[in-house]
Residue frames as a rotation matrix with the C-alpha (Angstrom) as fourth column:
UNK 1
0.068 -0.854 0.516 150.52
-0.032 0.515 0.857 117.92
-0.997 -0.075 0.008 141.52
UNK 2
0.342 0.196 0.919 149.38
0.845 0.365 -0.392 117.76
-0.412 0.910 -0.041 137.79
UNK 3
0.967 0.219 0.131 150.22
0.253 -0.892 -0.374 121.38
0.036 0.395 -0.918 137.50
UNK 4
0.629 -0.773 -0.077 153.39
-0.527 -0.497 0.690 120.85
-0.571 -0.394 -0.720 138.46
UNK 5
-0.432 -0.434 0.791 154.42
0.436 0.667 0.604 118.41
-0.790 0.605 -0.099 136.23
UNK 6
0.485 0.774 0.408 152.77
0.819 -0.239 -0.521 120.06
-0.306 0.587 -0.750 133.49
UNK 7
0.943 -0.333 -0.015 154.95
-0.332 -0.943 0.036 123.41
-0.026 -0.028 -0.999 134.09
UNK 8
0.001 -0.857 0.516 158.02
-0.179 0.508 0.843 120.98
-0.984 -0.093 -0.153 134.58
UNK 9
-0.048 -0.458 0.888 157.44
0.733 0.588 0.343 119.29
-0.679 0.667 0.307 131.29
UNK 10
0.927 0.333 0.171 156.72
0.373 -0.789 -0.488 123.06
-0.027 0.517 -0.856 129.24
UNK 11
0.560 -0.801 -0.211 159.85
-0.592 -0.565 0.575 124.18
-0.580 -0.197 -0.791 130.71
UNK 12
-0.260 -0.614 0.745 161.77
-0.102 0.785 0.611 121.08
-0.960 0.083 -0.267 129.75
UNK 13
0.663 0.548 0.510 160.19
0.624 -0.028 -0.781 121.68
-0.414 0.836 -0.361 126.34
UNK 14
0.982 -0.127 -0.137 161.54
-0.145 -0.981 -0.127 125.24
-0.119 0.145 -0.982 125.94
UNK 15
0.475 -0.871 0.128 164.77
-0.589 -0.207 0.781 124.18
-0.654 -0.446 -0.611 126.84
UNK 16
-0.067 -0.435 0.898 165.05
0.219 0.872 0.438 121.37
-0.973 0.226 0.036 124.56
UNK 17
0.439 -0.041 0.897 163.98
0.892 -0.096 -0.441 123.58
0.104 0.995 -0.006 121.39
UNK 18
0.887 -0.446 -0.119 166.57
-0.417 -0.885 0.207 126.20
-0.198 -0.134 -0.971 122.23
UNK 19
-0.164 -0.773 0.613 169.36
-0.112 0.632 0.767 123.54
-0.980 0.057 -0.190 122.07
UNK 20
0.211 0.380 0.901 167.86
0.648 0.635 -0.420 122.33
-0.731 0.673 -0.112 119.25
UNK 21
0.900 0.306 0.310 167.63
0.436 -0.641 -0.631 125.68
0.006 0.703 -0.711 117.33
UNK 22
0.605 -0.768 -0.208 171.46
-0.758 -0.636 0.143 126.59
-0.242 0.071 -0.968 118.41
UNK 23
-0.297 -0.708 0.641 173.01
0.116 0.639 0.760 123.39
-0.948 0.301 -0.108 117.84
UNK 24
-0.032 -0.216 0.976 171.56
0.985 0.160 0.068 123.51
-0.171 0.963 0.207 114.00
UNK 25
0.907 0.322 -0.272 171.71
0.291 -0.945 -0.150 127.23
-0.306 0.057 -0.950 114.07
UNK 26
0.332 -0.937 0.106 175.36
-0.383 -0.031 0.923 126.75
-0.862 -0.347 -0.369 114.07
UNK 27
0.794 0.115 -0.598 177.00
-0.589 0.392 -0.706 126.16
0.153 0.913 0.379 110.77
UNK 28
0.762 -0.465 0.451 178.92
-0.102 0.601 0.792 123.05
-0.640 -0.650 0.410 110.66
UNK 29
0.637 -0.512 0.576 181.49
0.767 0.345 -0.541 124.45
0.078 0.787 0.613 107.85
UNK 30
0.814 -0.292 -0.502 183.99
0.223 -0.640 0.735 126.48
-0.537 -0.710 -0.456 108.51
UNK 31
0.783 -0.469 0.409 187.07
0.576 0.300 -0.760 128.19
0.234 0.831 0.505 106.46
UNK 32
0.444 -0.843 -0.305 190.66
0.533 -0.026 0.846 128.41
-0.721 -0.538 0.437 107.05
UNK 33
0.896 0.123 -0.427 192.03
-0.290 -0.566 -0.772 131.33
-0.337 0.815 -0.472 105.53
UNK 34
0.165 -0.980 0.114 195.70
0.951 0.189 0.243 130.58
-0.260 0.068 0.963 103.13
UNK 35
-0.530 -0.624 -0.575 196.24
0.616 -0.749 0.244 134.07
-0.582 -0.225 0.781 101.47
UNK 36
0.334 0.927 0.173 194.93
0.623 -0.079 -0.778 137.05
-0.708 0.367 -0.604 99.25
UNK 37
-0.603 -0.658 0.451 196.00
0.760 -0.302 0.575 138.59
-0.242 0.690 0.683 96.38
UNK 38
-0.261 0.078 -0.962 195.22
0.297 -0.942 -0.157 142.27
-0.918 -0.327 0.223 96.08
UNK 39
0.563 -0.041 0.825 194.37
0.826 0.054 -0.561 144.16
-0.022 0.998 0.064 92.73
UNK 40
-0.171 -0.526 0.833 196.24
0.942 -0.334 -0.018 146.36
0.288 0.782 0.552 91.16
UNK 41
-0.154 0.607 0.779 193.99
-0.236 -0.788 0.568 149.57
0.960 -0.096 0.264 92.02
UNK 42
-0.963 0.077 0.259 193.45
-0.263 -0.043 -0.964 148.46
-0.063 -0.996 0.062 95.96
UNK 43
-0.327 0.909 -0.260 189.98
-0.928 -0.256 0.271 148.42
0.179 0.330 0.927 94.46
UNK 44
0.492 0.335 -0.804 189.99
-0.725 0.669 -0.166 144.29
0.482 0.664 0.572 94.90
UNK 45
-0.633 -0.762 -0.137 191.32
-0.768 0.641 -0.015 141.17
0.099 0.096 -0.990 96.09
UNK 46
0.330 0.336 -0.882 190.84
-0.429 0.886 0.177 137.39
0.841 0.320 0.436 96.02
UNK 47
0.237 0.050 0.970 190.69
-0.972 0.019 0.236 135.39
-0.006 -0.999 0.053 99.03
UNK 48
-0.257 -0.368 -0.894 192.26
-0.614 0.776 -0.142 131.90
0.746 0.512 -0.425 98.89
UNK 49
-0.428 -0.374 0.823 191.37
-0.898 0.072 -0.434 129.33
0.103 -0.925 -0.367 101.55
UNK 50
-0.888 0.139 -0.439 190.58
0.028 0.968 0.250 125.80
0.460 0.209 -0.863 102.29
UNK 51
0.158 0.831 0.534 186.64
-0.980 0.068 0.186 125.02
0.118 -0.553 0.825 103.37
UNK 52
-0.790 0.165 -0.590 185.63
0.384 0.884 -0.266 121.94
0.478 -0.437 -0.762 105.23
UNK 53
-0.052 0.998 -0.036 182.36
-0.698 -0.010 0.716 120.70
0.714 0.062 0.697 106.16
UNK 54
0.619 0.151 0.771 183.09
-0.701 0.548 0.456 118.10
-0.354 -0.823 0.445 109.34
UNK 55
-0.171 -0.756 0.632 184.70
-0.589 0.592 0.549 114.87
-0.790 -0.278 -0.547 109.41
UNK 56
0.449 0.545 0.708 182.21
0.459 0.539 -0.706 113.27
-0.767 0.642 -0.008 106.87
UNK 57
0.982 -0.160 0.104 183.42
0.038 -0.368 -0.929 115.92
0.187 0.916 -0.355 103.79
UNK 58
0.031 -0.999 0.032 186.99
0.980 0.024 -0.197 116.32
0.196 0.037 0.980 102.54
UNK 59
0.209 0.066 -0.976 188.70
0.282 -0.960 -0.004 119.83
-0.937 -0.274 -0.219 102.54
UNK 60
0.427 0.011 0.904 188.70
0.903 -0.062 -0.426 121.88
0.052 0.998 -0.037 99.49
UNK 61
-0.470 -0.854 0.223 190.58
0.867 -0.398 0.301 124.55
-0.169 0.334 0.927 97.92
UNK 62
0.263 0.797 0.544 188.79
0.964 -0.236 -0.121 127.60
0.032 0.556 -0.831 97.24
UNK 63
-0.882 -0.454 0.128 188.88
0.463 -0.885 0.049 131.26
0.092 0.102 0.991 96.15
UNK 64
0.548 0.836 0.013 185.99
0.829 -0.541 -0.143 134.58
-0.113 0.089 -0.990 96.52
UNK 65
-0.804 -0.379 0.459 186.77
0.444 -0.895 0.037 137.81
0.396 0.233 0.888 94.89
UNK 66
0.389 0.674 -0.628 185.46
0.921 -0.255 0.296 140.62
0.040 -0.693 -0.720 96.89
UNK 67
0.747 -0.114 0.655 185.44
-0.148 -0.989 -0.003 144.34
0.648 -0.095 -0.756 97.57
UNK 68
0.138 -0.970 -0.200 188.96
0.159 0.221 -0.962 145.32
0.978 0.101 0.185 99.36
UNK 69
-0.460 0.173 0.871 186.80
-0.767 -0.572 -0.292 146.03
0.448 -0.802 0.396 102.64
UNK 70
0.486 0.871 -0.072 185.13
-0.771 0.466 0.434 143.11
0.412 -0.156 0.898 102.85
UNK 71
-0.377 -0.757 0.533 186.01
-0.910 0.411 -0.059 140.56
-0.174 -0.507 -0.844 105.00
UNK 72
-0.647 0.222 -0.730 185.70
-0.239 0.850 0.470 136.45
0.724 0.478 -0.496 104.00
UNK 73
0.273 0.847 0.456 182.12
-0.962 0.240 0.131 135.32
0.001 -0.475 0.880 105.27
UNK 74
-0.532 0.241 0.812 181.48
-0.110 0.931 -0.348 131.47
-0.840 -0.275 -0.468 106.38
UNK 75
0.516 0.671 -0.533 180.63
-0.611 -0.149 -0.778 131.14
-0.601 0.727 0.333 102.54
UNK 76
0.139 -0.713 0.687 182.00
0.848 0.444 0.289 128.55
-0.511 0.543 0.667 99.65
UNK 77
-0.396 -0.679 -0.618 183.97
0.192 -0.719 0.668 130.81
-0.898 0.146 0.415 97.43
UNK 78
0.498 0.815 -0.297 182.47
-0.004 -0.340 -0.940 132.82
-0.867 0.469 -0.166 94.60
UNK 79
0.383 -0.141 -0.913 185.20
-0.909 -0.230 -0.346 132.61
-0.161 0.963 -0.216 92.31
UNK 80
-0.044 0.008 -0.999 186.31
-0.687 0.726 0.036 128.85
0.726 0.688 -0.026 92.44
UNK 81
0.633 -0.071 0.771 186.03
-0.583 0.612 0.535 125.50
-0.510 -0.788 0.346 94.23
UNK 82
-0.322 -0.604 -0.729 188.85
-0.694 0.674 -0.252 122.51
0.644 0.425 -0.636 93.71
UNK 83
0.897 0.409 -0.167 188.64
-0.138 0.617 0.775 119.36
0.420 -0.672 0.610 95.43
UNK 84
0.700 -0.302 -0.647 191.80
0.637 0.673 0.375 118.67
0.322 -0.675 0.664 96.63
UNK 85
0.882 0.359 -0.304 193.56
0.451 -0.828 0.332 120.44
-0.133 -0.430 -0.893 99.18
UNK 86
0.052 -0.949 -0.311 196.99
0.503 -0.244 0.829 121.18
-0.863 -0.200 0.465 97.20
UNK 87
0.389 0.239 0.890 195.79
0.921 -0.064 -0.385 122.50
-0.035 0.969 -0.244 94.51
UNK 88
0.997 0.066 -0.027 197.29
0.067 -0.997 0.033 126.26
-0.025 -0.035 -0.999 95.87
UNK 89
0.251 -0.966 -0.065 200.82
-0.101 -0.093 0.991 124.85
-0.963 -0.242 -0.121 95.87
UNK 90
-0.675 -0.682 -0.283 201.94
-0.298 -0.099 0.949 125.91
-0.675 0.725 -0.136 92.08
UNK 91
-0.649 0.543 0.532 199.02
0.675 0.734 0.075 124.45
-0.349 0.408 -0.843 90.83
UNK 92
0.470 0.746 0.471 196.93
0.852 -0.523 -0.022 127.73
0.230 0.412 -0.882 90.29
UNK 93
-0.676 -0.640 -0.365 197.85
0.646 -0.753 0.124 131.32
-0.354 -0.152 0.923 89.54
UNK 94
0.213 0.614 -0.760 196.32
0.848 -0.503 -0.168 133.91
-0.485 -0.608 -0.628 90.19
UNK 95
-0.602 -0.794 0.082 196.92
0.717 -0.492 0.494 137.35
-0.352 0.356 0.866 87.76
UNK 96
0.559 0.730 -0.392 195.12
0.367 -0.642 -0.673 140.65
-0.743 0.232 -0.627 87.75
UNK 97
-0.237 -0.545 0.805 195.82
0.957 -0.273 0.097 142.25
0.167 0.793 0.586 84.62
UNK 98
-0.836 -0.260 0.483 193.96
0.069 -0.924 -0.377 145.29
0.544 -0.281 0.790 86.22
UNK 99
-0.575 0.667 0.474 190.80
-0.697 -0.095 -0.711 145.99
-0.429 -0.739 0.519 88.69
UNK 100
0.122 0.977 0.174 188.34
-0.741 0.206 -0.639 144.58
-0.660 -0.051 0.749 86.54
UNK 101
0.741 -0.114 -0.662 189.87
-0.470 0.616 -0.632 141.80
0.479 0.780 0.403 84.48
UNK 102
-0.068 -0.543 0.837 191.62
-0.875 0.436 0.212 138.57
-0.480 -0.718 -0.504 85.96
UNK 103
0.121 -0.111 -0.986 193.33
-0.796 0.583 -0.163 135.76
0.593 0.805 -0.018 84.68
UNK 104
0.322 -0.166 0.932 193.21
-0.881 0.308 0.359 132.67
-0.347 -0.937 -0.047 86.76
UNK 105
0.432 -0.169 -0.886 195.65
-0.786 0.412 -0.462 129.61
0.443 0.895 0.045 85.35
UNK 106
0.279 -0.024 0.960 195.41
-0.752 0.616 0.234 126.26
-0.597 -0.788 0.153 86.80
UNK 107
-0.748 -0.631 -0.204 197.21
-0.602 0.517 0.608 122.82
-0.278 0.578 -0.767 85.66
UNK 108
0.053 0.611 -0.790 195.16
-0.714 0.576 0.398 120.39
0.698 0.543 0.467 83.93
UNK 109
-0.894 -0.145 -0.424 196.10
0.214 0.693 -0.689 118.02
0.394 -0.706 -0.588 87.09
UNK 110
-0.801 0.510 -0.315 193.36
0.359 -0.013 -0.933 119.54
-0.480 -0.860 -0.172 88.68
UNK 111
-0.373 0.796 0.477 189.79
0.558 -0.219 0.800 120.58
0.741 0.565 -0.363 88.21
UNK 112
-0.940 -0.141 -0.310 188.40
0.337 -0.516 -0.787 123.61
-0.049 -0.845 0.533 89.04
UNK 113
-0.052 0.992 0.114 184.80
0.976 0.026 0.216 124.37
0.212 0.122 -0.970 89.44
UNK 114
-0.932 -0.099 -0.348 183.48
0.096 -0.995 0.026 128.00
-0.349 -0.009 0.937 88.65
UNK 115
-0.110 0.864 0.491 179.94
0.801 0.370 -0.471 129.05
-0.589 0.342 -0.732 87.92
UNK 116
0.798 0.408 0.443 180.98
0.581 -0.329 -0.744 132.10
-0.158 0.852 -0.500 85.95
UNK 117
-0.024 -0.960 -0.280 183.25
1.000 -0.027 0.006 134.20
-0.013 -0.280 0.960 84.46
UNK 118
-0.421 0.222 0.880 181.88
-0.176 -0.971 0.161 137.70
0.890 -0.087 0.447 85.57
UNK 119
-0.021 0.115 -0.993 182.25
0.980 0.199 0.002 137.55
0.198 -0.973 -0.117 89.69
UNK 120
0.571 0.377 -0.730 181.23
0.718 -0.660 0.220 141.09
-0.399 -0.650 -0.647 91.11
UNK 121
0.884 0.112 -0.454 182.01
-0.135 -0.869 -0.476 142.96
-0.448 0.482 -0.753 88.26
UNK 122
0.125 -0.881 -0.456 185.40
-0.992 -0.113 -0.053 142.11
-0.005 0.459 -0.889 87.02
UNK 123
0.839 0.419 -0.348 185.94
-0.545 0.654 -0.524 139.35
0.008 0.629 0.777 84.18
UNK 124
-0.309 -0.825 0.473 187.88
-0.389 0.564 0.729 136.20
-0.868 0.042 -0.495 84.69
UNK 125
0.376 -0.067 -0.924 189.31
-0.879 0.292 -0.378 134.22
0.295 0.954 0.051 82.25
UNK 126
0.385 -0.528 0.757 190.30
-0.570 0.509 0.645 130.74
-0.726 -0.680 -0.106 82.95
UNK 127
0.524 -0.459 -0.718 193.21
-0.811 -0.011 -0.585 129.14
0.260 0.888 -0.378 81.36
UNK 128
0.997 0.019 0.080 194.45
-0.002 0.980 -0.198 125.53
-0.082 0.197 0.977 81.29
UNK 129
0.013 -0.987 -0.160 198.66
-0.930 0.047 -0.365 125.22
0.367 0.153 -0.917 80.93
């Protein structure tokens, strides 16, 4: 009888770290795409879209420049983050001047968070109006 309970609770083991390992295996952020803006050359574009993190975090505004094959990953955005989520309505503009040089001009209403201004080869500039 001990051997069976024994094999009962192993199993009941197993099963509970499998849950365990897909429920946090699962990311609990997720992004909603709004639009992208192509370069010039095809060679580019910029992904716009709002992330959220669950019910606990707000949604944010965000942007990732990327090869023109690539497709937007479950990632915060490599070329900016905003906090709030209207910041894409007139509030930021977006201008390639060509493949590798980009001009990105947001209102002083908002604040935009960037950690550089050389994203996967081609230099932004950010500009204040």
């Amino acid at each position: 009888m001990r051997g069976l309970w024994l094999r009962i609770g192993g199993i009941a083991a197993v099963i509970t770290l499998f849950i365990g390992v897909m429920w946090f295996r699962n990311d609990l952020c997720g992004n909603d795409f709004i639009y992208e803006k192509v370069s010039p050359g095809k060679v580019n574009k910029i992904v716009v879209f709002h992330r959220s993190c669950g019910a606990t975090t707000g949604v944010s505004t965000q942007a990732s420049l990327m090869r023109m094959n690539d497709k937007l990953a479950n990632n915060s955005g490599n070329l900016f983050r905003a906090s709030d989520k209207q910041t894409t309505s007139g509030k930021v503009e977006l201008e390639w001047l060509d493949d590798r040089n980009l001009v990105v001009k947001h209102s002083k209403s908002i604040e935009l968070y960037h950690d550089s201004n050389d994203v996967n080869g081609v230099h932004v500039v950010f500009e204040t109006y």
